[in-house]
PAZAKE-231596 format. One record per residue (C-alpha): x, y, z; residue number from 1; residue in one letter. Coordinates in nm, 2 decimals. Layout:
PAZAKE-231596
- X | Y | Z | NUM | A
...
This chain:
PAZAKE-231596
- -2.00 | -0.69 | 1.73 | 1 | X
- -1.94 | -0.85 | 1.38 | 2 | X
- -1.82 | -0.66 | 1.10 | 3 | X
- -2.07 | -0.54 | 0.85 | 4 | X
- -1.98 | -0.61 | 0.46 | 5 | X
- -1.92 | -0.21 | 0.40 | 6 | X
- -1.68 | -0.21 | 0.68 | 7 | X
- -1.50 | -0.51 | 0.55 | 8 | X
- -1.42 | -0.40 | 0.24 | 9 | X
- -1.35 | -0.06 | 0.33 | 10 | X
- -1.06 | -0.17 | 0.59 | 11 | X
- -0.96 | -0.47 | 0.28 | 12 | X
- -0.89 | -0.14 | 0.05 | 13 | X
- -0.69 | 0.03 | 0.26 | 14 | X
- -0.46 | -0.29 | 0.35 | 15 | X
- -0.48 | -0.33 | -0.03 | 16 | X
- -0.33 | 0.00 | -0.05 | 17 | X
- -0.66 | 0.15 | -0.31 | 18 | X
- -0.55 | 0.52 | -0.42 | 19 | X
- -0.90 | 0.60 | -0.36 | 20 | X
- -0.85 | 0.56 | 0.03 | 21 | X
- -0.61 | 0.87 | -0.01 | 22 | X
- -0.36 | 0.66 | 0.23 | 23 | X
- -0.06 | 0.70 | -0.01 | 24 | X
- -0.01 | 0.35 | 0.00 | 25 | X
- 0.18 | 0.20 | -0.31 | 26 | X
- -0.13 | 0.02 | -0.54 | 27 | X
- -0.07 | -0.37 | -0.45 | 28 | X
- -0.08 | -0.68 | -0.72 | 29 | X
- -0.34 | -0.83 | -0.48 | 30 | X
- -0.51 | -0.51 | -0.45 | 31 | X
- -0.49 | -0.45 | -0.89 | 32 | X
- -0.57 | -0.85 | -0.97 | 33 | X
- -0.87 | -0.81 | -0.79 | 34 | X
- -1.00 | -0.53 | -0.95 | 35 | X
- -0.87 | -0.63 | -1.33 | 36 | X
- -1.11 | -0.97 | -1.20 | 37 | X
- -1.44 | -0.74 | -1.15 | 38 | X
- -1.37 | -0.61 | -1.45 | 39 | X
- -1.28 | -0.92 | -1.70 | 40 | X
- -1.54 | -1.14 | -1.50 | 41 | X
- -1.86 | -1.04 | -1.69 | 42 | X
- -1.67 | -1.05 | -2.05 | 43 | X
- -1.56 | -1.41 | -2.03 | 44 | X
- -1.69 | -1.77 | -2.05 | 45 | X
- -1.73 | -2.03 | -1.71 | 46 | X
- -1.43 | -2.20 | -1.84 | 47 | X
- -1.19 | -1.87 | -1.91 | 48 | X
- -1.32 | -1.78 | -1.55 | 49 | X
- -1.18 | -2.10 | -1.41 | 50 | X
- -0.87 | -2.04 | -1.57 | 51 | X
- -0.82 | -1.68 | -1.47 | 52 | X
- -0.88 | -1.78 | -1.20 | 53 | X
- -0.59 | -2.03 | -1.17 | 54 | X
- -0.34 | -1.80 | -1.32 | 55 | X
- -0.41 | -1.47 | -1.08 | 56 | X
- -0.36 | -1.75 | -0.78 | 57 | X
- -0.07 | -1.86 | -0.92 | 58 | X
- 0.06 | -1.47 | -1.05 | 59 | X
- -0.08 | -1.35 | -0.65 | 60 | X
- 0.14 | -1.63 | -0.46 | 61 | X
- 0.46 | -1.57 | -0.67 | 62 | X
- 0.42 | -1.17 | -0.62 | 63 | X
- 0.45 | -1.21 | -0.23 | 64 | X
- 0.72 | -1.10 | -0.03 | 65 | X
- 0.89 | -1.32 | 0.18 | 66 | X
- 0.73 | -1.18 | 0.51 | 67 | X
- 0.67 | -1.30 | 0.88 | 68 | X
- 0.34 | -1.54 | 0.97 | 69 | X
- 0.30 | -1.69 | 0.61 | 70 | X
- 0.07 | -1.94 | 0.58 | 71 | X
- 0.11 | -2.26 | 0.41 | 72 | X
- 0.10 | -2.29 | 0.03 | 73 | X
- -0.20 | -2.47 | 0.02 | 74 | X
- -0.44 | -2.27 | 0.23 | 75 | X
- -0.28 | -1.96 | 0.05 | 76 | X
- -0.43 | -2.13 | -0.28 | 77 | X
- -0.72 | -2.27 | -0.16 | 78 | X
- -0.83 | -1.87 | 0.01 | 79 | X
- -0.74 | -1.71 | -0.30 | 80 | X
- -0.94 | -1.94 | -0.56 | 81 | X
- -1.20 | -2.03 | -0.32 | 82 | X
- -1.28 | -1.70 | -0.16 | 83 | X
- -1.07 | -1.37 | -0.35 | 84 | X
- -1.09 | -1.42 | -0.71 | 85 | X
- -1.45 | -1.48 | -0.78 | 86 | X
- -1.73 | -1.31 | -0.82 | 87 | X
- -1.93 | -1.20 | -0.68 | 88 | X
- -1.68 | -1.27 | -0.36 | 89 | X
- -1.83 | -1.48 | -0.05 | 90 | X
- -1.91 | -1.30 | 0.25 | 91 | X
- -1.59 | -1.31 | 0.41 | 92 | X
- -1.74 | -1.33 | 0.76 | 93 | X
- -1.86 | -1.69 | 0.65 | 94 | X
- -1.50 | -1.82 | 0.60 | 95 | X
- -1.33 | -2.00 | 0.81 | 96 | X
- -1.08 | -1.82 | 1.07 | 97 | X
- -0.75 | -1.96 | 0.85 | 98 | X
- -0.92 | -1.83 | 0.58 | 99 | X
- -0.95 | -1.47 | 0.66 | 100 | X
- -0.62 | -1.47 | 0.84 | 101 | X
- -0.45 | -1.58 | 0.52 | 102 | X
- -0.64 | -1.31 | 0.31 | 103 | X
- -0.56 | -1.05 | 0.58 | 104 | X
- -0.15 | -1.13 | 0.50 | 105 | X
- -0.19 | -1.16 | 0.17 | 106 | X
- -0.30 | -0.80 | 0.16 | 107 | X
- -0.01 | -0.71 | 0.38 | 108 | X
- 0.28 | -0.88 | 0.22 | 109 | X
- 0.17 | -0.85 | -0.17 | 110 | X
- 0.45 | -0.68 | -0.36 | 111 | X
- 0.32 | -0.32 | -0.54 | 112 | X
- 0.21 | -0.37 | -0.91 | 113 | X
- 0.49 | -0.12 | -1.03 | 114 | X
- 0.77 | -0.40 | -0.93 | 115 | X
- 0.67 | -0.55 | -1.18 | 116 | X
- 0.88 | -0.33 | -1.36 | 117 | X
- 1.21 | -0.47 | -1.21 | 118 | X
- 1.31 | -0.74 | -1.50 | 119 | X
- 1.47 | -1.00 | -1.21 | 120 | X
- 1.05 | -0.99 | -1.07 | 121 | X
- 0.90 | -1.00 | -1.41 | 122 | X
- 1.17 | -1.26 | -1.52 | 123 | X
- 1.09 | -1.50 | -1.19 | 124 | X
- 0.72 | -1.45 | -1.22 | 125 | X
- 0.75 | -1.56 | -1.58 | 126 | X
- 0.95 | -1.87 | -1.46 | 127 | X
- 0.65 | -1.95 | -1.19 | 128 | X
- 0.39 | -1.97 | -1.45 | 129 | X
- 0.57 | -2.22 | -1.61 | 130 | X
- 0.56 | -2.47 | -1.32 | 131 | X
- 0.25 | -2.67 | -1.20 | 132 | X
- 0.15 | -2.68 | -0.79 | 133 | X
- 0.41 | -2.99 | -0.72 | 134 | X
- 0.69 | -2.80 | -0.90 | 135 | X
- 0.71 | -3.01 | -1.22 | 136 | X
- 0.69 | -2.82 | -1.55 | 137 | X
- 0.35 | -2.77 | -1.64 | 138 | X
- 0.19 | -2.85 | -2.02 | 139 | X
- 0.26 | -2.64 | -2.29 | 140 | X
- -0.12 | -2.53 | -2.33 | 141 | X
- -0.13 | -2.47 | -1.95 | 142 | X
- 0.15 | -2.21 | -1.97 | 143 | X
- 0.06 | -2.05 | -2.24 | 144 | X
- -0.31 | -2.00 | -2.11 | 145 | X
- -0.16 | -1.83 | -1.79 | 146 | X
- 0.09 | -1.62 | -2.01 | 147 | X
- -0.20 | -1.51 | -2.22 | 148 | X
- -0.38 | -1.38 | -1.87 | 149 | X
- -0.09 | -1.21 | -1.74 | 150 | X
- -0.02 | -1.06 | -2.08 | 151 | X
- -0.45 | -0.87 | -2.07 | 152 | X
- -0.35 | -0.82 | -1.71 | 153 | X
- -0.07 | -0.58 | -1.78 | 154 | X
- -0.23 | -0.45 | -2.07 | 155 | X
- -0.50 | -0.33 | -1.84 | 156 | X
- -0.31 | -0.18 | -1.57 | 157 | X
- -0.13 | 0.01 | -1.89 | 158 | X
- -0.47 | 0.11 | -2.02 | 159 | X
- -0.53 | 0.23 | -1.68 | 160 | X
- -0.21 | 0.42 | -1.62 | 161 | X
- -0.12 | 0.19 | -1.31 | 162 | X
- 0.19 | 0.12 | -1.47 | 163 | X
- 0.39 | 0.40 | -1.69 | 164 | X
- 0.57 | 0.10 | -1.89 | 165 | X
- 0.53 | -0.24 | -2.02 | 166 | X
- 0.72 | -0.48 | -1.80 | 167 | X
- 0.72 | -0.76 | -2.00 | 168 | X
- 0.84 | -0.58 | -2.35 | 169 | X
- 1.25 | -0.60 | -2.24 | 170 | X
- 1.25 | -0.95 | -2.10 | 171 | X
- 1.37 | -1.21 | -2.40 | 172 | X
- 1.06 | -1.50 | -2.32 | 173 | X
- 0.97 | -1.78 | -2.54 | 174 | X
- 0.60 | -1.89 | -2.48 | 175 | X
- 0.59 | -2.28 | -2.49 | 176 | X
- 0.50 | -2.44 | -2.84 | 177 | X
- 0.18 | -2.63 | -2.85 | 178 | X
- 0.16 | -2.95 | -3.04 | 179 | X
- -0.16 | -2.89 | -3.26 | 180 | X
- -0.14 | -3.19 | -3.50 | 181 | X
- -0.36 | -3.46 | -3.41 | 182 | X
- -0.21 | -3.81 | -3.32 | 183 | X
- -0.30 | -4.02 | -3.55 | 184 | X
- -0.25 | -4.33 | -3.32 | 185 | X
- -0.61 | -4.16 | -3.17 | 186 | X
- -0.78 | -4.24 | -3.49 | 187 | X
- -1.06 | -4.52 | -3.51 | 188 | X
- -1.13 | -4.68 | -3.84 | 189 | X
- -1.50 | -4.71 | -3.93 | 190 | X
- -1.47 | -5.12 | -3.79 | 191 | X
- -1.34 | -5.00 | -3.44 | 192 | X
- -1.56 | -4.71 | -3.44 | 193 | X
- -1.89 | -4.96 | -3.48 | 194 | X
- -1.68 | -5.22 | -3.23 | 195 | X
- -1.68 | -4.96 | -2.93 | 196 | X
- -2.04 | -4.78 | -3.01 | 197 | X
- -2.16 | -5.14 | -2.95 | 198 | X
- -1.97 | -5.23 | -2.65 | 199 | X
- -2.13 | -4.88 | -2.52 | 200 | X
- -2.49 | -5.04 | -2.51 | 201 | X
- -2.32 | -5.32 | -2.31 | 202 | X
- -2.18 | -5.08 | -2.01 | 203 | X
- -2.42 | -5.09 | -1.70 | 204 | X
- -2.72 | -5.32 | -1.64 | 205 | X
- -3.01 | -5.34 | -1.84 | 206 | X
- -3.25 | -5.16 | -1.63 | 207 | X
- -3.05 | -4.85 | -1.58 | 208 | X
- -2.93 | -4.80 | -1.91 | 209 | X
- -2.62 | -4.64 | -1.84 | 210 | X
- -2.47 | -4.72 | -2.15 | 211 | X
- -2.73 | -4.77 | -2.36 | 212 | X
- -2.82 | -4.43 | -2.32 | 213 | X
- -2.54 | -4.27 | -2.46 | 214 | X
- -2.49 | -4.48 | -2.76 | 215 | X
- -2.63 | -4.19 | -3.00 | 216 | X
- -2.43 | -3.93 | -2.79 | 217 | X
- -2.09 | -4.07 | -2.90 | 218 | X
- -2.26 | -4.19 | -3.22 | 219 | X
- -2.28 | -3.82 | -3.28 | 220 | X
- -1.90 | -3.73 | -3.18 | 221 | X
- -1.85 | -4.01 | -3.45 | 222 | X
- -2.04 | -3.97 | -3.75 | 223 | X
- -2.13 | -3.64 | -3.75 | 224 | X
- -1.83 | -3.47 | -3.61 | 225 | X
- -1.96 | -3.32 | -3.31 | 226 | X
- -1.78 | -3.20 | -3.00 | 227 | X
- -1.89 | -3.32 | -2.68 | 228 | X
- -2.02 | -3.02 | -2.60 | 229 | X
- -2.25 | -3.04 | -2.91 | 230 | X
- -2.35 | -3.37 | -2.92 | 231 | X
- -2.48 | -3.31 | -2.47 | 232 | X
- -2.69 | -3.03 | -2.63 | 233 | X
- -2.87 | -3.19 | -2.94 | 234 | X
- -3.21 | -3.14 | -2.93 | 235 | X
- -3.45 | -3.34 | -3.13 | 236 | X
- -3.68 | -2.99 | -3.27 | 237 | X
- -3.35 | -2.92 | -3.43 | 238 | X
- -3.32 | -3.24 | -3.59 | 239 | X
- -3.47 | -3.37 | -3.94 | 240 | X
- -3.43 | -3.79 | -3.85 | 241 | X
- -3.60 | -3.94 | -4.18 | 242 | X
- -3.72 | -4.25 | -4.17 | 243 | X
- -3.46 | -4.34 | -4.45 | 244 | X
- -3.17 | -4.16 | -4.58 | 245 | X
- -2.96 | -3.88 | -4.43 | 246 | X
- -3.07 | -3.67 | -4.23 | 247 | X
- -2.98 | -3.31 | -4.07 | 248 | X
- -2.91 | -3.09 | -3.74 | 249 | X
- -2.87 | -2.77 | -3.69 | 250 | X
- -2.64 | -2.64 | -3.41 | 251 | X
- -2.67 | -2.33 | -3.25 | 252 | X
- -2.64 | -2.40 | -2.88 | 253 | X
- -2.33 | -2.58 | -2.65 | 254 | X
- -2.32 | -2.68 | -2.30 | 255 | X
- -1.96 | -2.64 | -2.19 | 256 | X
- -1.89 | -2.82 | -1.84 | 257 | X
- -1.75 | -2.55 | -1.64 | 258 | X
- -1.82 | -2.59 | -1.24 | 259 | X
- -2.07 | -2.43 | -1.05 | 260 | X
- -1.89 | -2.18 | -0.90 | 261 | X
- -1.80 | -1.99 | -1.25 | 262 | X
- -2.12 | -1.97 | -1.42 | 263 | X
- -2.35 | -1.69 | -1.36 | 264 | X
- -2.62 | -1.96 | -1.35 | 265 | X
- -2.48 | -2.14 | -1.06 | 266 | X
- -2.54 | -2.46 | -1.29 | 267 | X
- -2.25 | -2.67 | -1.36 | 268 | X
- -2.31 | -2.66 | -1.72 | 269 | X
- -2.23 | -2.30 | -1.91 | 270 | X
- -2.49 | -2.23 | -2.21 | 271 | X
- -2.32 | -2.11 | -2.50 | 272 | X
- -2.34 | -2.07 | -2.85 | 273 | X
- -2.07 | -2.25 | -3.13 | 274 | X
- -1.72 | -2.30 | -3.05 | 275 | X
- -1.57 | -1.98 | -3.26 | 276 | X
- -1.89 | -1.85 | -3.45 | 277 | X
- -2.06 | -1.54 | -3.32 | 278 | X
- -2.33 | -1.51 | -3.08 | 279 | X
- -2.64 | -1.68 | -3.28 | 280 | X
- -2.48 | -1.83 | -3.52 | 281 | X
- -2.57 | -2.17 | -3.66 | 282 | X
- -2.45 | -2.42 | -3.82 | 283 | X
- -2.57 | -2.72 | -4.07 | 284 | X
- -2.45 | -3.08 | -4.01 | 285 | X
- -2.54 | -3.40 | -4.26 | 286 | X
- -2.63 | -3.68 | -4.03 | 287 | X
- -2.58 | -4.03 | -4.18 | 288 | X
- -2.85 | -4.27 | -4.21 | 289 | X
- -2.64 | -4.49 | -3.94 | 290 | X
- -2.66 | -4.20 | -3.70 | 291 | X
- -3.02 | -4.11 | -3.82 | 292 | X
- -3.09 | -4.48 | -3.70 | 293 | X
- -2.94 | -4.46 | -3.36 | 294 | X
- -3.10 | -4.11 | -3.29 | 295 | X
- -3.48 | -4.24 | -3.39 | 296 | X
- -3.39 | -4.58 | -3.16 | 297 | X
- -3.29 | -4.33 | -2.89 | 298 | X
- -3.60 | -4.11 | -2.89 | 299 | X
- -3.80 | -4.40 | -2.93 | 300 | X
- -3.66 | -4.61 | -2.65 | 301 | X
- -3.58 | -4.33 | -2.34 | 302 | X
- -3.79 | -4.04 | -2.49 | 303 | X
- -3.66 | -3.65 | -2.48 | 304 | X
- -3.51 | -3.42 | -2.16 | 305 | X
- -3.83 | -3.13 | -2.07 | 306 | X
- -3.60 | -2.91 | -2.33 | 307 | X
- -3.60 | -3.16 | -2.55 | 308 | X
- -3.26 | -3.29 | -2.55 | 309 | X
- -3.14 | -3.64 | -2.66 | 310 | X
- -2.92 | -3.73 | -2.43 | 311 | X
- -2.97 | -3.70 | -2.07 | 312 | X
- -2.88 | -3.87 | -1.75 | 313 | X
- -3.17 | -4.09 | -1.54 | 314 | X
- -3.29 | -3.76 | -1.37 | 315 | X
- -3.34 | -3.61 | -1.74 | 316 | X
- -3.02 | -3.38 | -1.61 | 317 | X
- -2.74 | -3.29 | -1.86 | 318 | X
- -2.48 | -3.58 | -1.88 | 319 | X
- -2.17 | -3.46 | -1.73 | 320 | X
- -1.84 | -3.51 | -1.89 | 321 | X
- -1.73 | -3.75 | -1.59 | 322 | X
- -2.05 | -3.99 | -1.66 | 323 | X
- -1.94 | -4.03 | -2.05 | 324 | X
- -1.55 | -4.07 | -1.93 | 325 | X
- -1.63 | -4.37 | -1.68 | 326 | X
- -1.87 | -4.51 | -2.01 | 327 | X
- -1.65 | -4.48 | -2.31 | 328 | X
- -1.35 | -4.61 | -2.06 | 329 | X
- -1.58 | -4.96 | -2.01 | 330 | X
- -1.65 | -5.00 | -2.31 | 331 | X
- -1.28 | -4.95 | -2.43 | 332 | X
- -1.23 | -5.25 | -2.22 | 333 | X
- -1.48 | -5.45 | -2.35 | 334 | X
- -1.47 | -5.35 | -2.75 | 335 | X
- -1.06 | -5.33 | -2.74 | 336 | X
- -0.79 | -5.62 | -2.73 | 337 | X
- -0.56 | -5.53 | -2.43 | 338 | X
- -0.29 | -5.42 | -2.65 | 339 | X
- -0.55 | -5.16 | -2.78 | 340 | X
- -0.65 | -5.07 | -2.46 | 341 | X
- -0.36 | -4.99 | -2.32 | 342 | X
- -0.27 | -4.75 | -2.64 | 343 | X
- -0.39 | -4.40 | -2.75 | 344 | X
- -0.65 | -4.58 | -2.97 | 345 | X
- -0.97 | -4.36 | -2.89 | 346 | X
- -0.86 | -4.32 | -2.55 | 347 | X
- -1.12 | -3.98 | -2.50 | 348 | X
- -1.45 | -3.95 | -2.64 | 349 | X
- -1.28 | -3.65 | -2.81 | 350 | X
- -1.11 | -3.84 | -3.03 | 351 | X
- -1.43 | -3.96 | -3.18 | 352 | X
- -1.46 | -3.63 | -3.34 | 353 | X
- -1.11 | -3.67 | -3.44 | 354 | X
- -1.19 | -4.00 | -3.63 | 355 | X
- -1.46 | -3.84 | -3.84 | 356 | X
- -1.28 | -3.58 | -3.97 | 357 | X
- -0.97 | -3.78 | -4.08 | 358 | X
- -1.22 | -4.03 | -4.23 | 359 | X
- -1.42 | -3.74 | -4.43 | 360 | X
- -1.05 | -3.62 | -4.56 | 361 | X
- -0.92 | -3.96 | -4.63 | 362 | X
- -1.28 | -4.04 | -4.79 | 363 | X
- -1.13 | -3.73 | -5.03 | 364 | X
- -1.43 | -3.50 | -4.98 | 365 | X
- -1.30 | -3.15 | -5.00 | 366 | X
- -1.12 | -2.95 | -4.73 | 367 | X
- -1.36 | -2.63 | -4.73 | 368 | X
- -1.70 | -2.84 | -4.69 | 369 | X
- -1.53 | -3.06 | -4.41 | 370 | X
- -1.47 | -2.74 | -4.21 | 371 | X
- -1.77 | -2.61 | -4.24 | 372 | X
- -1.96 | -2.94 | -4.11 | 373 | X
- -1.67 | -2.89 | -3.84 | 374 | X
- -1.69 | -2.58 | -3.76 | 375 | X
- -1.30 | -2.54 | -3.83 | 376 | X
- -1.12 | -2.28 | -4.04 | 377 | X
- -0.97 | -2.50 | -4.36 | 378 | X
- -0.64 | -2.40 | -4.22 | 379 | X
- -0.71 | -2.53 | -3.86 | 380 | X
- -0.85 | -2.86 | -3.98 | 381 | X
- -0.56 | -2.92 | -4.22 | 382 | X
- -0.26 | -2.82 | -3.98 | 383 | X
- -0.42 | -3.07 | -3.70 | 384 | X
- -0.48 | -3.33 | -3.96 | 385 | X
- -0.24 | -3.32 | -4.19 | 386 | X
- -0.07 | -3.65 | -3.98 | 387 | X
- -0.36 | -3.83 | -4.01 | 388 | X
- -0.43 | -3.80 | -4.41 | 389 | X
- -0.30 | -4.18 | -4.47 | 390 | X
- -0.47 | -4.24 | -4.79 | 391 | X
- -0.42 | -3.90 | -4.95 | 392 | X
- -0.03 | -3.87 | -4.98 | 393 | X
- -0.05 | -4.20 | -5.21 | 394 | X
- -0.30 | -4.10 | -5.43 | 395 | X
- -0.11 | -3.78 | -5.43 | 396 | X
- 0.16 | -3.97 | -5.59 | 397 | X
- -0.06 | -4.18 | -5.83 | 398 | X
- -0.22 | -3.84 | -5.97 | 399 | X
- 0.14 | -3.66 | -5.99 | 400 | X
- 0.28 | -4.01 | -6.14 | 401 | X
- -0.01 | -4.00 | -6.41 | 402 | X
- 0.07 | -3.64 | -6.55 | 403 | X
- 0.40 | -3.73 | -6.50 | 404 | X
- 0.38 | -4.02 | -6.81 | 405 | X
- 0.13 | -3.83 | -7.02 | 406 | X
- 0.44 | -3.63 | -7.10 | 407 | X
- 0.71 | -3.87 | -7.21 | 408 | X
């Protein structure tokens, strides 16, 4: 007779070693990651799911003792990100045999949460989270995200008197630096900009329109600023597209691609509001009358999505950020010399966003109003920038040159 679910994870607590089973079994990492998951699950974003995700596989796998029967490294990863740390978690009975065998000594051979507290643990664990699956150092931004996790991790078992101390307070660990200036070999001038936006239209046949679809969709990372996960959620009710002149949109939505499996949709896009703004918050962009253009030819030509967005796949679907990539990436080739193409010129649809707001500074329009058509902090946009502000250091030196002579 098959297990029923209440059985299941009644016999998984007590292998986890749950205090509430009253077995006096020590409280396991395995046991405690997956309870700190049910709780942090509902507070975050598709995208910090994903990641949490990552980091208490990779956190789970280097808090394992060295026991008899271990499977291999990669089903080990594959049953913890594909069937322990998400929630709601699968039906074990539906996985596969390896699967639930691997879970099963997982359980068994996870170290207890409180060795943590033994510095050569913490110290190796620290080291683990620094490496990627192959064993090559992994990015700066990567490390610090899984530091970050294991950091709220321990802070909750302290909040929740698993642990009487904090581990990681006596070991000596420098998080990796992030580079946070922009490269300013990304950067498009306004020529190169038009250039590619053309060669976009060109990408695909006719009929299909695969890139003459998105034209206005990078038109919008480009002239307006917007971040891709803007510019796939423009709707045309919260546009004002005159017929002449500038024209206006007003932001208040995002759709983040984040992977079915973390959304509480089941969608793979995540519906959010502004990068960094709170929940409802909007926010006011200028649209030039080039991208006012390019918008009204867009509506007029393929119409709205049901919701009314602008930009939309064949299906009327959201475009997903693979089916922009494989565009921009054609059209590169075509718009680009080869020397180009082969360089960091534009070489992500990101750096269209990028472009604009070096060419707003550069244009000397002032910090503060830049950020806010943004959506930055003044001291965000000016730290990334600041390598990209070509024009501004030389009239810098013609201003302080001028004062300089109205004194001699």
């Amino acid at each position: 007779m098959q297990e029923g679910p209440v059985r299941e994870q009644t016999r998984t607590r007590r292998t986890h070693g749950d205090p509430a089973c009253g077995d006096g079994a020590p409280l396991t990492w395995y046991a405690f990651a997956l309870e700190y998951l049910q709780m942090r699950w509902p507070q975050i974003a598709a995208k910090s799911r994903n990641e949490t995700n990552d980091a208490l596989c990779m956190i789970t796998q280097a808090m394992l003792r060295d026991a008899r029967g271990r499977p291999s490294d990669q089903l080990l990863r594959g049953a913890l990100r594909d069937w322990a740390f998400v929630v709601p978690q699968p039906d074990l009975r539906a996985a596969p045999g390896e699967v639930r065998l691997a879970l099963r000594w997982v359980a068994t051979s996870s170290r207890p949460l409180t060795d943590l507290l033994d510095p050569a643990v913490t110290r190796a664990l620290l080291v683990a989270l620094c490496l990627k699956q192959d064993g090559t150092t992994a990015a700066a931004e990567t490390q610090r995200h899984k530091h970050k996790i294991l950091v709220n991790a321990v802070r909750y078992a302290l909040e929740q008197r698993k642990l009487p101390t904090d581990p990681l307070a006596p070991i000596n660990w420098h998080v990796a630096e992030t580079v946070q200036q922009i490269d300013p070999r990304v950067v498009v001038n306004p020529a190169q900009a038009r250039s590619l936006l053309c060669a976009v239209s060109y990408v695909g046949g006719y009929r299909r329109a695969r890139g003459r679809r998105l034209v206005g969709l990078f038109a919008g990372m480009y002239y307006a600023g917007l971040r891709p996960a803007e510019a796939v959620a423009i709707a045309l009710p919260d546009c004002v597209l005159p017929a002449e002149g500038w024209g206006s949109a007003i932001l208040h939505r995002t759709l983040p691609q984040a992977g079915t499996k973390w959304t509480d949709t089941g969608e793979l896009h995540d519906e959010r509001g502004l990068k960094n703004r709170p929940a409802g918050d909007t926010r006011v962009v200028p649209l030039p009358p080039p991208l006012v253009q390019l918008w009204r030819e867009s509506t007029d030509t393929f119409g709205t999505a049901d919701d009314g967005r602008l930009f939309f796949n064949e299906r009327g679907g959201i475009v997903t950020s693979g089916t922009y990539d494989r565009v921009w990436h054609e059209a590169r080739t075509l718009a680009l010399p080869t020397d180009l193409v082969n360089s960091p010129l534009a070489a992500r649809p990101y750096d269209l966003r990028h472009s604009a707001l070096s060419t707003w500074l550069n244009a000397g329009v002032d910090p503060t109003e830049v950020a806010e058509r943004a959506g930055n902090s003044v001291e965000v946009l000016l730290s990334r920038y600041a390598k990209c502000l070509y024009g501004r250091q030389a009239l810098a030196n013609q201003r302080i040159a001028l004062l300089l002579n109205e004194y001699r």
